[in-house]
mmJSON file of the N, C-alpha and C atoms, coordinates in Angstrom:
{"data_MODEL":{"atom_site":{
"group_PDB":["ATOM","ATOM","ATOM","ATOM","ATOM","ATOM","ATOM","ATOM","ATOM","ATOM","ATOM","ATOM","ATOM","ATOM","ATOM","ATOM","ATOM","ATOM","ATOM","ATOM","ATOM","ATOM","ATOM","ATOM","ATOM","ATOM","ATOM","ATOM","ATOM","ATOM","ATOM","ATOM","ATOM","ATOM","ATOM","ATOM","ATOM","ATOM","ATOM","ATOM","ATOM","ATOM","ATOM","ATOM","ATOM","ATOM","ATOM","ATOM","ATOM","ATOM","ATOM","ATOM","ATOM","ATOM","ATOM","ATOM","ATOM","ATOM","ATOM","ATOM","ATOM","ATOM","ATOM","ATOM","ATOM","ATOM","ATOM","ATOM","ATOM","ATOM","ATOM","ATOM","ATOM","ATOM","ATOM","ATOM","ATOM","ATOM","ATOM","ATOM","ATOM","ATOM","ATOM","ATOM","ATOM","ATOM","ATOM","ATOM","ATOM","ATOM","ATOM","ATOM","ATOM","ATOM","ATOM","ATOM","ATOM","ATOM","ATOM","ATOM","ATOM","ATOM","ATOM","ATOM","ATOM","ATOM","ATOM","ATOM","ATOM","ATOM","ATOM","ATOM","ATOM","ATOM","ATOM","ATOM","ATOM","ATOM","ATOM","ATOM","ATOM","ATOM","ATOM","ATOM","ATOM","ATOM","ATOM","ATOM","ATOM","ATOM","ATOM","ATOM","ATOM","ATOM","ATOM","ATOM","ATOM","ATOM","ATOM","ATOM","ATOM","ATOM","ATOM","ATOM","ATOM","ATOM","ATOM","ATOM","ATOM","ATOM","ATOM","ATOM","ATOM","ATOM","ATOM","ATOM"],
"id":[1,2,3,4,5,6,7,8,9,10,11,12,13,14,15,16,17,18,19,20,21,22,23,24,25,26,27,28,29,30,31,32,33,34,35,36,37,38,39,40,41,42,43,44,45,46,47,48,49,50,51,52,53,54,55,56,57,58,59,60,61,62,63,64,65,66,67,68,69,70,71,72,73,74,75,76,77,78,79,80,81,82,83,84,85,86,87,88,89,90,91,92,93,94,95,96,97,98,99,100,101,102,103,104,105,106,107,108,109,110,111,112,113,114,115,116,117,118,119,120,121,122,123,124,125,126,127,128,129,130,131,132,133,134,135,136,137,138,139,140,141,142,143,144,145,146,147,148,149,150,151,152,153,154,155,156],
"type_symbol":["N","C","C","N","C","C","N","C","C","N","C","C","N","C","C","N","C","C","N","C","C","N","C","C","N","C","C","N","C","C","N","C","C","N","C","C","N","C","C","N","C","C","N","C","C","N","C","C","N","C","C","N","C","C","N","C","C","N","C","C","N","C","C","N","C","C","N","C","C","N","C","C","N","C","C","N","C","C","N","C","C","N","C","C","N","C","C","N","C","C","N","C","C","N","C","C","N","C","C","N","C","C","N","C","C","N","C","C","N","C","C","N","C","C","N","C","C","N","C","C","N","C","C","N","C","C","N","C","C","N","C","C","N","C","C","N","C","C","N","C","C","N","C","C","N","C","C","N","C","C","N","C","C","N","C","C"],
"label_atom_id":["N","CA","C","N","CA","C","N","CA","C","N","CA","C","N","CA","C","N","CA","C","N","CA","C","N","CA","C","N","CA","C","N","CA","C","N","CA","C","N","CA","C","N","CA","C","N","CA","C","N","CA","C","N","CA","C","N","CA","C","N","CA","C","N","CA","C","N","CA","C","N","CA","C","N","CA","C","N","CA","C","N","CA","C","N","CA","C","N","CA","C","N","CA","C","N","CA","C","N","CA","C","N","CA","C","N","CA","C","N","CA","C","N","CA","C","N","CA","C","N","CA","C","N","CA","C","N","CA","C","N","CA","C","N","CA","C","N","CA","C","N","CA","C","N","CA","C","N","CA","C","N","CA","C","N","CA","C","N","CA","C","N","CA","C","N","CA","C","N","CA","C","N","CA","C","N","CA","C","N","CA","C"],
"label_alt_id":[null,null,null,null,null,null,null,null,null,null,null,null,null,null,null,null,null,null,null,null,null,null,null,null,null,null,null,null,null,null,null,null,null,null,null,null,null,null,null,null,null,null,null,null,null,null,null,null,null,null,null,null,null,null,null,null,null,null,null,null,null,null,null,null,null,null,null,null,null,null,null,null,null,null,null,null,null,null,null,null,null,null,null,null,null,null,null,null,null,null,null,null,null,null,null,null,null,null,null,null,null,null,null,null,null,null,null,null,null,null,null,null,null,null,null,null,null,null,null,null,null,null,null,null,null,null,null,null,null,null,null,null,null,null,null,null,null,null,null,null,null,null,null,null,null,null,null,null,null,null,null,null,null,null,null,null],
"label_comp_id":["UNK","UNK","UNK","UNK","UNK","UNK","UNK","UNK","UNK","UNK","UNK","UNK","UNK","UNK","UNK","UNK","UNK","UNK","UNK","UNK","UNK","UNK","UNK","UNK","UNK","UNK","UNK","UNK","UNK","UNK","UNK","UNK","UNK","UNK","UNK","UNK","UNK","UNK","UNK","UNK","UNK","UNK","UNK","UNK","UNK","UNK","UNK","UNK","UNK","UNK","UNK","UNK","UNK","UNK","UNK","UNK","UNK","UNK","UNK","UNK","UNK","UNK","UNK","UNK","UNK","UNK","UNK","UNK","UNK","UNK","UNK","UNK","UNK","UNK","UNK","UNK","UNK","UNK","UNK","UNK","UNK","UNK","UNK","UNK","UNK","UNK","UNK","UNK","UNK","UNK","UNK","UNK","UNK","UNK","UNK","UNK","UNK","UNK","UNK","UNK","UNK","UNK","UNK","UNK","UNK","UNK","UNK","UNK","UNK","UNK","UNK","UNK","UNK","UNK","UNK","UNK","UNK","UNK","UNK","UNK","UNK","UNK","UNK","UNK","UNK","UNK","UNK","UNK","UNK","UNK","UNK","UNK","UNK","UNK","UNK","UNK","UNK","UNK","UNK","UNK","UNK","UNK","UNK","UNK","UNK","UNK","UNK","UNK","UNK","UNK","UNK","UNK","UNK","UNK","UNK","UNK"],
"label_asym_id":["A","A","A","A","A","A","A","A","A","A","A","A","A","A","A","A","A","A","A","A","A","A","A","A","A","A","A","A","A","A","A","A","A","A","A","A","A","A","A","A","A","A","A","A","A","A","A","A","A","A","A","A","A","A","A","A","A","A","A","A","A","A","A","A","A","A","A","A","A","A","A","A","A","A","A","A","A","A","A","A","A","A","A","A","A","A","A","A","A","A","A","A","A","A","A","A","A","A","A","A","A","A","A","A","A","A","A","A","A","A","A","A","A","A","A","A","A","A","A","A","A","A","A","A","A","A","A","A","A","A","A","A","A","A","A","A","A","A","A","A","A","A","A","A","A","A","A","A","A","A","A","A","A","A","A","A"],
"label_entity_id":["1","1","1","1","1","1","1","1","1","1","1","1","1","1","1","1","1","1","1","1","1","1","1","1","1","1","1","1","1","1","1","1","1","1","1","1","1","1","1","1","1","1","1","1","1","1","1","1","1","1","1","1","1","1","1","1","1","1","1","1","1","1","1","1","1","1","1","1","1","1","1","1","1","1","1","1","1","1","1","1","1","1","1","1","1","1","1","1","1","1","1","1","1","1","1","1","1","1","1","1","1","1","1","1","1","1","1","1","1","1","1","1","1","1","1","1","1","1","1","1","1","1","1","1","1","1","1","1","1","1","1","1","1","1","1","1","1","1","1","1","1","1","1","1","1","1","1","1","1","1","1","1","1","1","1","1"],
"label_seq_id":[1,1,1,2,2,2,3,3,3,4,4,4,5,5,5,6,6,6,7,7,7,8,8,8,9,9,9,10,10,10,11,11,11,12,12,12,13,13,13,14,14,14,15,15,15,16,16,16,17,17,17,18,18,18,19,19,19,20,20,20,21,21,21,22,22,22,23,23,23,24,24,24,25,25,25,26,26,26,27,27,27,28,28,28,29,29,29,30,30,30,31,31,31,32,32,32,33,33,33,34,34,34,35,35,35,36,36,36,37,37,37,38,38,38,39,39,39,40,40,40,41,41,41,42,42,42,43,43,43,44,44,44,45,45,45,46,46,46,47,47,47,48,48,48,49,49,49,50,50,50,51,51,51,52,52,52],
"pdbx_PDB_ins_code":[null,null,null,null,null,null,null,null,null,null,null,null,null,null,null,null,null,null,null,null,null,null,null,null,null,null,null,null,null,null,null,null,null,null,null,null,null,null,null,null,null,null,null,null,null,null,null,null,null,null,null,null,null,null,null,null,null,null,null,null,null,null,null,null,null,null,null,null,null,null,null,null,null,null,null,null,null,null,null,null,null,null,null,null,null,null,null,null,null,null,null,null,null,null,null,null,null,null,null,null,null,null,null,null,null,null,null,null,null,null,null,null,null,null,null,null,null,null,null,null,null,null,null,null,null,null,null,null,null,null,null,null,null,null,null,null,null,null,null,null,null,null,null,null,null,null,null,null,null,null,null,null,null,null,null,null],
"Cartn_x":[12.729,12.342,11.265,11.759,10.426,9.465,8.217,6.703,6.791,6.094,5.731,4.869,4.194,2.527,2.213,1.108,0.151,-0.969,-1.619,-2.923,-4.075,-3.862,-4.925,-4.79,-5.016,-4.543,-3.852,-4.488,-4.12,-2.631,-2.472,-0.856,0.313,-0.521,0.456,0.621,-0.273,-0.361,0.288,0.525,1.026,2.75,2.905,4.598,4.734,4.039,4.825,4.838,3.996,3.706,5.336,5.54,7.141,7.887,8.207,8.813,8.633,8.364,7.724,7.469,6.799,6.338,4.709,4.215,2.914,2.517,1.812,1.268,-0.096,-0.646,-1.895,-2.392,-3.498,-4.175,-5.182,-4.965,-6.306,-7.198,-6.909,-7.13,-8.682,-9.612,-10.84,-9.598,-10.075,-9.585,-10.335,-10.591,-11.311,-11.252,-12.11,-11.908,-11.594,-11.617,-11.699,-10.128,-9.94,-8.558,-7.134,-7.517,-6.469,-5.935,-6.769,-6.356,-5.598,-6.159,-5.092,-3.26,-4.047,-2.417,-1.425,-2.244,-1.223,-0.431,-1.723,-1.667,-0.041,-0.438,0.322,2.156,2.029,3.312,4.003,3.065,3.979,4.733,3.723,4.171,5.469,5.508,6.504,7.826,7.418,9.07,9.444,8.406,9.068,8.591,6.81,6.192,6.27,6.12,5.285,4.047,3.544,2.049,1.232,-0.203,-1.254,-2.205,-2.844,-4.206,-5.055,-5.944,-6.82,-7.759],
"Cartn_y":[16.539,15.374,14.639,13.571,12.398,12.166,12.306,11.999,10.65,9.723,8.066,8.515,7.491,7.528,6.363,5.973,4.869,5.337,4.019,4.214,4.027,3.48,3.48,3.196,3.203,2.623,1.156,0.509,-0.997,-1.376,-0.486,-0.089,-0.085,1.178,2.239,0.712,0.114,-1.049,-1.927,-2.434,-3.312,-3.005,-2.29,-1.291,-1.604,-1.485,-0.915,-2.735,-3.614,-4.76,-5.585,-5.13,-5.84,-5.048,-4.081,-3.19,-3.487,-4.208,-4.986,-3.704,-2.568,-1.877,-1.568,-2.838,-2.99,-4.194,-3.849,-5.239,-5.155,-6.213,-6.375,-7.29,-6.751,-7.149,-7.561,-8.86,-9.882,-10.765,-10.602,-10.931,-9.568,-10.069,-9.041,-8.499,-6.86,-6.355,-5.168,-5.202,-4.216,-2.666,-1.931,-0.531,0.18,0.393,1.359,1.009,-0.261,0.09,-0.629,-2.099,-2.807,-2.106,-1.266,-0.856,0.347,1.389,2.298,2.016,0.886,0.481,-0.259,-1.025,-1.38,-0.4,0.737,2.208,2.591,2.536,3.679,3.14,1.543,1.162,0.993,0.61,0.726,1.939,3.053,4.511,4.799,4.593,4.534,4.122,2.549,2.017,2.33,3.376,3.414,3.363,2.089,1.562,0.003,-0.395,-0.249,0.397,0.593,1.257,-0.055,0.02,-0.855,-0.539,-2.091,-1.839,-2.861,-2.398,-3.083,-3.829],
"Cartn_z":[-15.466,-14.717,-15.508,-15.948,-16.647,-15.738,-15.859,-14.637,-15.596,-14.083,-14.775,-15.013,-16.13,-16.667,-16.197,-16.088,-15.789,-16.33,-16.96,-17.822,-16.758,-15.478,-14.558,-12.989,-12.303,-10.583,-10.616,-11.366,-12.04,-11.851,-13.309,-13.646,-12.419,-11.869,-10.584,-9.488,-9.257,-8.013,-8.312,-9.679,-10.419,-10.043,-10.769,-10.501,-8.846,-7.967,-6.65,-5.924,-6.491,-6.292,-6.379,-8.063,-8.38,-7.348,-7.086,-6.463,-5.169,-4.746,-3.313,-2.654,-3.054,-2.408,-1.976,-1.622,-2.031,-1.238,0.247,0.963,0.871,0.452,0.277,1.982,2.307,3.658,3.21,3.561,3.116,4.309,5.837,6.62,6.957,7.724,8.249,9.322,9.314,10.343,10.869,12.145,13.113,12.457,11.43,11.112,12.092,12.854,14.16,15.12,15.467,16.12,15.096,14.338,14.099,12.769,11.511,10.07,11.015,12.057,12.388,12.747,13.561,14.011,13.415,11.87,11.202,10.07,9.829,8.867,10.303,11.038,11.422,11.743,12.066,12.155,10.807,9.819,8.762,8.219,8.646,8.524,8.911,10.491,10.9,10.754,9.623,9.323,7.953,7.579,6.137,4.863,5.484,4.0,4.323,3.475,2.251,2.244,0.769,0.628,0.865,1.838,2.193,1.114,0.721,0.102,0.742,1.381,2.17,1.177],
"occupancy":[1.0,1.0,1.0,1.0,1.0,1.0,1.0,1.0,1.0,1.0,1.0,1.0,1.0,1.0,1.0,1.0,1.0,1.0,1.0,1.0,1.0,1.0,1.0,1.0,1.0,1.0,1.0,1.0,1.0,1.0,1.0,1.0,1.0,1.0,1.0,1.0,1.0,1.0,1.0,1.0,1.0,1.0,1.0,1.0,1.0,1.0,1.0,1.0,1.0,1.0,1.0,1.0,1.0,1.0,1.0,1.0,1.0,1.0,1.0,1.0,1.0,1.0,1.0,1.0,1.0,1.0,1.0,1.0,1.0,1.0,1.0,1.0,1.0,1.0,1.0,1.0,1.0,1.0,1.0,1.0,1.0,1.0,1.0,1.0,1.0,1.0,1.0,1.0,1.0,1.0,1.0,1.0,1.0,1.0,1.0,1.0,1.0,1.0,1.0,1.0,1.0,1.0,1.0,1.0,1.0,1.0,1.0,1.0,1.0,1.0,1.0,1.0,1.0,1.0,1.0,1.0,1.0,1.0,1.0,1.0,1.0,1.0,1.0,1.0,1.0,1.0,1.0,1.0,1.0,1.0,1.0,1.0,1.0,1.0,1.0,1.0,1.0,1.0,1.0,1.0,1.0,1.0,1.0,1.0,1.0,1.0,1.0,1.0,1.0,1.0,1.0,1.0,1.0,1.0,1.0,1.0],
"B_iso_or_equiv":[0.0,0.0,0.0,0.0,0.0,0.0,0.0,0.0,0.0,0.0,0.0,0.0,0.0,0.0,0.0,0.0,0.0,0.0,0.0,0.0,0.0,0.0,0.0,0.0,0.0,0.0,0.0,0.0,0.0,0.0,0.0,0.0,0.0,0.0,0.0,0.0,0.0,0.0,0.0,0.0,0.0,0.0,0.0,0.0,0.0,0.0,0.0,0.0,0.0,0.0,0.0,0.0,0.0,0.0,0.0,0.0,0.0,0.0,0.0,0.0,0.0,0.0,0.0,0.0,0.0,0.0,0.0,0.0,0.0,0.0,0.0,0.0,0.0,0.0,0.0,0.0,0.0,0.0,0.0,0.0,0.0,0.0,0.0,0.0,0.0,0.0,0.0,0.0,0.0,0.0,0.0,0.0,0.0,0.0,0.0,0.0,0.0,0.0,0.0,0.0,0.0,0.0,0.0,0.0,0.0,0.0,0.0,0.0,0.0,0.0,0.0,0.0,0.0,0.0,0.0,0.0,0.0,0.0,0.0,0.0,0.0,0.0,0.0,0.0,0.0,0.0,0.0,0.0,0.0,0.0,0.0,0.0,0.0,0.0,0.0,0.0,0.0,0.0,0.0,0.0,0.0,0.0,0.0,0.0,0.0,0.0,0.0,0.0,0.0,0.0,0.0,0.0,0.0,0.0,0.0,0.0],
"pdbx_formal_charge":[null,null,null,null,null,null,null,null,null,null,null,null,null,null,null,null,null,null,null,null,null,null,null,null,null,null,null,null,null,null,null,null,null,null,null,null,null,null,null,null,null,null,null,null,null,null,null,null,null,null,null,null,null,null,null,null,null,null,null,null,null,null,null,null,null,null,null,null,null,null,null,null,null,null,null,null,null,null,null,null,null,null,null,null,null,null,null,null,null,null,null,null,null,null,null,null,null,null,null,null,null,null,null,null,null,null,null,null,null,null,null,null,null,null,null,null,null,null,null,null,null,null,null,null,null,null,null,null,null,null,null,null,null,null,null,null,null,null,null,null,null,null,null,null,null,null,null,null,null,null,null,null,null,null,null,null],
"auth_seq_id":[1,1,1,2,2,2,3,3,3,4,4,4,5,5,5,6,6,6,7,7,7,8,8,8,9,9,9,10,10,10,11,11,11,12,12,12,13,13,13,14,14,14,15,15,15,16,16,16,17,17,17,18,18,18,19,19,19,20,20,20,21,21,21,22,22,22,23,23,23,24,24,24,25,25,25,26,26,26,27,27,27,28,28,28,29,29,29,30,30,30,31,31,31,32,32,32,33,33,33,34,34,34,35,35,35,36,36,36,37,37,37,38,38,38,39,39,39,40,40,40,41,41,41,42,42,42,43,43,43,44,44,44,45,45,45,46,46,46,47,47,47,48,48,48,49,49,49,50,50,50,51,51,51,52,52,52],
"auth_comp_id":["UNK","UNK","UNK","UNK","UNK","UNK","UNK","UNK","UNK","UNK","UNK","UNK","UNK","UNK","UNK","UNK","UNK","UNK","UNK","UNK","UNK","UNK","UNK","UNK","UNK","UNK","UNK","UNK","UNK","UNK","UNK","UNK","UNK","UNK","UNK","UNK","UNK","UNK","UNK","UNK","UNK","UNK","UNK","UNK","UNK","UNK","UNK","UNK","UNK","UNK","UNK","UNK","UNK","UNK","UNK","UNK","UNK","UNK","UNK","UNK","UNK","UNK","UNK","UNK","UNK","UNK","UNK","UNK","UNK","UNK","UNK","UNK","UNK","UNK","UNK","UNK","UNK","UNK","UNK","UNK","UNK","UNK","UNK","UNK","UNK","UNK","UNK","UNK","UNK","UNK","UNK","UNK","UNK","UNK","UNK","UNK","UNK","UNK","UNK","UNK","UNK","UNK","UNK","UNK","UNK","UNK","UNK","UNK","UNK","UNK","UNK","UNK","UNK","UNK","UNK","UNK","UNK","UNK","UNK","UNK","UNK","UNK","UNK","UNK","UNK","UNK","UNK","UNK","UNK","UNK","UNK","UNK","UNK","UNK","UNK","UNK","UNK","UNK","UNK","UNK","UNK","UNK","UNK","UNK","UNK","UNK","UNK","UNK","UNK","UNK","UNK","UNK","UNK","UNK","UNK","UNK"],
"auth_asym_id":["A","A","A","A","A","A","A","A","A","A","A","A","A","A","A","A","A","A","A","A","A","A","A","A","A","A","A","A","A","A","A","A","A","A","A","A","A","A","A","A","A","A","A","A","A","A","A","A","A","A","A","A","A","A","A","A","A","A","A","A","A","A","A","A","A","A","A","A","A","A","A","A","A","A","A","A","A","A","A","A","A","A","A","A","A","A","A","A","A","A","A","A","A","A","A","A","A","A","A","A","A","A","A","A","A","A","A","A","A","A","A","A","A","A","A","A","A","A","A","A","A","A","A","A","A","A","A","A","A","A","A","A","A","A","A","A","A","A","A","A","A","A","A","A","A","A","A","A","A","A","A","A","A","A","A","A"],
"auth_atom_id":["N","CA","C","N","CA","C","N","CA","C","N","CA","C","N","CA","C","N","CA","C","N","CA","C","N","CA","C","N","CA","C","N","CA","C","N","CA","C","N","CA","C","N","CA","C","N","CA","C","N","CA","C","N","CA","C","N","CA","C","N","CA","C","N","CA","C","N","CA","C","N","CA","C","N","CA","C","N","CA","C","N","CA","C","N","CA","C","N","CA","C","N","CA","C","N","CA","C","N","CA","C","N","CA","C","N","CA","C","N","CA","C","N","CA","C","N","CA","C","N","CA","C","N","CA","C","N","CA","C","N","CA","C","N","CA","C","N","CA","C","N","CA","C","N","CA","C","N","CA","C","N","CA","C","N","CA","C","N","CA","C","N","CA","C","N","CA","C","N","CA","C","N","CA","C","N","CA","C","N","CA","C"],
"pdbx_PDB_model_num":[1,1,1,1,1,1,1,1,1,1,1,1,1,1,1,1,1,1,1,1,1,1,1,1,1,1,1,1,1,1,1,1,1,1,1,1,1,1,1,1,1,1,1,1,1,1,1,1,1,1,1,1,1,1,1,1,1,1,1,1,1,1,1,1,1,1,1,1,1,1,1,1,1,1,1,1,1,1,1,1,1,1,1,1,1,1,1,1,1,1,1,1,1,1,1,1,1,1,1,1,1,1,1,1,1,1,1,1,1,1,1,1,1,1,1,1,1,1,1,1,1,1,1,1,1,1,1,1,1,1,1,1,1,1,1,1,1,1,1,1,1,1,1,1,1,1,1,1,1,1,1,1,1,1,1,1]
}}}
């Protein structure tokens, strides 16, 4: 099995970005109830990976 390399987090975010696997949250959101409930529905459908 070939492991990907990435030279840094950069890289790895970059990749999943084209890969539309990668929503970036750019709106303020409540730490305590609204990042859980959007962490957790996306969970639920599958993904994408969040970067707050």
């Amino acid at each position: 099995m070939d492991a990907m390399k990435y030279h840094d987090l950069r890289d790895f975010l970059t990749l999943l970005e084209q890969q539309g696997e990668l929503k970036r949250i750019t709106l303020p959101e409540d730490p305590h109830l609204e990042i859980t409930e959007i962490a957790d529905r996306t969970l639920r459908a599958g993904g994408p990976a969040l970067l707050l």
